[in-house]
C-alpha positions, 0 to 999 in steps of 0.5 A: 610350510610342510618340510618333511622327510619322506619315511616308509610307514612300514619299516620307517626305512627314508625314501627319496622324495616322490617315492610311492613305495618303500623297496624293502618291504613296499610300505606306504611313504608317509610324510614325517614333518619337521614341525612336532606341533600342532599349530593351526595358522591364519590361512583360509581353509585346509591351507591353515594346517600347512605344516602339516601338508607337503607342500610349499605354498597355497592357492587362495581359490582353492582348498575348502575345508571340512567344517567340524560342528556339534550335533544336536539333532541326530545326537539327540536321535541317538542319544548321544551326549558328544557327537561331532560332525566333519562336513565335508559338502556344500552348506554356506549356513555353516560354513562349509564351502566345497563347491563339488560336494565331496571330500575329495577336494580335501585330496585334490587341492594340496595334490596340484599344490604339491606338483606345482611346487616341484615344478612337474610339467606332465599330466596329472592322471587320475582314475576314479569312480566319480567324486575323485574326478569332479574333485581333480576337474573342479580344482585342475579348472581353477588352477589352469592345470591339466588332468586326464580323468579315467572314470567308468561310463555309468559314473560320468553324470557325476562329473561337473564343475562350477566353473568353466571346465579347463584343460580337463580330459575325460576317458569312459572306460567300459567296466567298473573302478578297477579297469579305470585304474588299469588303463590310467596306469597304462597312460601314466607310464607313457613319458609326460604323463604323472600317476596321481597315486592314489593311497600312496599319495601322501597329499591325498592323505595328509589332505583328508587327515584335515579333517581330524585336525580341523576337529581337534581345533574346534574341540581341543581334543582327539575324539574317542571314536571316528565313524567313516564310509570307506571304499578304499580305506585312504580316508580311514588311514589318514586319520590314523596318521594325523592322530599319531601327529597330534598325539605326538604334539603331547596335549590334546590326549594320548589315545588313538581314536578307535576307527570304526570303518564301514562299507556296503556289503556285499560289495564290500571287500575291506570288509570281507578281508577283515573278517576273514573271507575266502576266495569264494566270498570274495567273488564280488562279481556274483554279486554284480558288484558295484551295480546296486549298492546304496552307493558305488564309489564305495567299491574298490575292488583293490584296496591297500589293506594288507600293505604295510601301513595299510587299513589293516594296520589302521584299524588294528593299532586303534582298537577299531572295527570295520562294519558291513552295511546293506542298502536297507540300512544306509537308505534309513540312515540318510533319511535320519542325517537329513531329518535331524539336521537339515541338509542332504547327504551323498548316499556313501555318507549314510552308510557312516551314519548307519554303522553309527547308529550300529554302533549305538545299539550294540554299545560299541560307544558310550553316551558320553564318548567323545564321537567324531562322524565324517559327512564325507559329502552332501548339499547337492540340493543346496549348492543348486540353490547358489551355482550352475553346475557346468557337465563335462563331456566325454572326449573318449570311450575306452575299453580293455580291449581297445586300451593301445589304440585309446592310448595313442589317441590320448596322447594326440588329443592332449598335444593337440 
C-alpha cells in the first residue's frame, strides 16, 4: 500500500499527516512514498499504482482508469511519428470505462479512499465548476459516502450520475467557480464538515499523476513532452510529481518530460501569469470571464501558481510552456480528435489538442518525440449509447449575500 511521509514541496520541511499546508513557507504537502520503484501490480484500474497512492485500500467498484494508446490518426494529421493518447472518458472499445466522462474520477476515487481509511465521519465538501462535482457525486453515490457539492448555477446541467444519486447535496451558487469555493470554505470550517483541498489535496494529485504512470507502462518510457488543458494547473503539477517519481525509479529516463500547458484565453490567468500580465490585464471580469469560453471549467480565477511547488515551478523545472488558445482554434481542434479518431471529446480537451497542433507548427516538438496528449474527457455520445444518466437536482441556491443563512440551512438538511 502507499506509505509515505508527508513532505512540504517547497522546503522539504515534514508535515504532520492531514496537512494542506507547509507553515514555514506555505508550500504544497506532497506525499513522499516509501516504495522507490515503480511496480505496476494486478489491481484493476488506478488502484494497480497503489504504492503510489495514499491510501490503504481500494474499492473495486470504483477507480477507472485513463487508458494510454498509440495515435494513429491525428498522429497521422499531424505528422507525428510517437503521439500517445491518455483518455480519460468513456470509450468501451478501447477500454476506457469512466462512467462521468472526466478525469476527475481519477481525483474522486483515491480521495473518499483516503477519508475512509483514516476513519473521517464528517462531510466531504466540494466546490466545483461541474466535472469535479459529478466526479465526487458518481463515486460518494457508489460508495455510500456523503458530499456536499458547491457548484455555479449555469454549470448544474453537468451534474449526474449512472447510478442512484446517494447521500449527495448540491448548492447553486449565484456567480462563477470562485464564489462556489468561498461559500464551500465557509461550510467546511463549521464542525463536521471536511475541505476536499483542492490542489493541496495529495489524493487529487497523485490520483491524476496516474495518467503519466499508466503511460510509462504502456510504453516503457517517460514521454518528451505532456500536452494538457488547465484551469487550475493541479493536473499540470501531478504529472510533475509522478515524473520525478519514475525518474527516481532509475530506468524508464532521466529527463522530466517538458509540460506544455494550455488554457482559453482571454479567460486565462495561469496563462497571463506566465507571461507577465498587469493588474490591468488580469481584470478578466471585462472580458465577462468565464461566460463564452470554448470551455469554462477551464477557469479558475485563483490558481496555486506562484506557491511553492506550484505550476510555476512545474512549468520552470521541466522546460515547459504555457499556451493560450481562443475559441476559434479549440473548436477546430475537437473537430480534428473527433475525425482522426472516432470518439468525441469535452470542449476543454481541445483546447490540448490546439496547443498540440501549435506546437507542431511552431516546432516546439519534433516528428519523432516522444508525445504524450492528456484527453482529459470525452464519449458523452457514446456512454449515452450504454447508460441513463440519472440528473441531480438542486436542493439549495445561494448567494454571497445570503452565505450565514444558506449555511445553517446546509447544516439542518444534512442532520436531517
Amino acid at each position: 500500500m502507499g506509505e509515505y511521509t508527508l513532505r512540504c514541496a517547497g522546503c522539504g520541511n515534514v508535515l504532520s499527516d492531514g496537512a494542506t499546508s507547509c507553515p514555514l513557507d506555505g508550500g504544497l504537502p506532497r506525499a513522499d512514498y516509501l516504495e522507490r520503484r515503480f511496480n505496476p501490480g494486478e489491481l484493476p484500474g488506478i488502484w494497480s499504482f497503489i504504492d503510489w497512492l495514499p491510501v490503504d485500500g481500494w474499492n473495486p467498484s470504483t477507480g477507472s482508469s485513463s487508458v494510454t494508446y498509440r495515435s494513429s490518426g491525428l498522429a497521422d494529421e499531424l505528422d507525428l511519428e510517437c503521439l500517445y493518447i491518455s483518455f480519460s472518458g468513456y470509450w468501451p472499445e478501447r477500454g476506457a470505462l469512466m462512467r462521468t466522462c472526466s478525469f476527475k474520477e481519477l481525483e474522486a476515487a483515491p480521495t473518499m479512499q483516503m477519508l475512509l481509511d483514516r476513519g473521517a465521519e464528517e462531510i466531504l465538501v466540494v466546490a466545483s465548476a461541474g466535472n469535479t462535482a459529478r466526479a465526487f457525486a458518481e463515486v460518494c453515490s457508489i460508495t455510500g459516502q456523503p458530499v456536499v457539492l458547491f457548484v455555479p448555477v449555469p454549470s448544474l446541467d453537468r451534474l449526474w450520475t449512472t447510478v442512484e444519486p446517494g447521500r449527495v447535496l448540491v448548492v447553486g451558487v449565484e456567480g462563477d467557480y470562485a464564489d462556489a469555493i468561498k461559500l464551500a470554505g465557509v461550510l467546511s470550517s463549521r464542525n463536521g464538515f471536511r475541505p476536499e483541498g483542492g490542489a493541496r489535496n495529495i489524493a487529487r494529485r497523485d490520483g491524476m499523476g496516474t495518467v503519466l504512470l499508466d503511460h510509462v507502462r504502456r510504453s516503457g518510457s517517460l514521454p518528451a513532452h505532456y500536452f494538457q488543458a488547465i484551469g487550475s494547473g493541479t493536473g499540470g503539477i501531478a504529472v510533475w510529481e509522478a515524473s520525478m517519481r519514475v525518474i527516481g525509479d532509475g530506468r524508464f529516463g532521466e529527463s522530466l518530460p517538458r509540460l506544455h500547458l494550455a488554457q482559453n484565453i482571454p479567460c486565462a490567468p495561469v496563462h497571463a501569469m506566465w507571461h507577465g500580465a498587469g493588474q490591468e490585464e488580469m481584470n478578466f471580469d471585462a472580458y465577462g470571464c468565464p461566460e463564452g469560453m470554448h470551455d469554462d471549467v477551464l477557469f479558475n480565477r485563483n490558481p496555486p501558481y506562484a506557491v511553492p511547488g506550484g505550476v510555476r515551478d512545474a512549468v520552470i523545472s521541466s522546460r515547459g510552456r504555457i499556451y493560450g488558445v481562443d475559441n476559434t482554434r479549440a473548436a477546430s481542434a475537437q473537430r480534428l480528435f473527433e475525425r482522426s479518431e472516432g470518439i468525441d471529446i469535452l470542449p476543454a480537451a481541445a483546447v490540448a489538442v490546439a496547443a498540440l497542433a501549435d506546437a507542431v507548427e511552431s516546432g516546439s516538438v519534433g516528428r519523432d518525440d516522444e508525445i504524450l496528449l492528456n484527453i482529459t474527457g470525452g464519449g458523452m455520445k457514446r456512454l449515452a449509447e450504454d447508460y441513463s444518466r440519472m440528473r441531480l437536482k438542486c436542493d439549495l441556491r445561494l448567494g454571497q449575500q445570503d452565505s450565514a443563512d444558506g449555511i445553517a440551512s446546509i447544516e439542518e438538511m444534512v442532520s436531517a
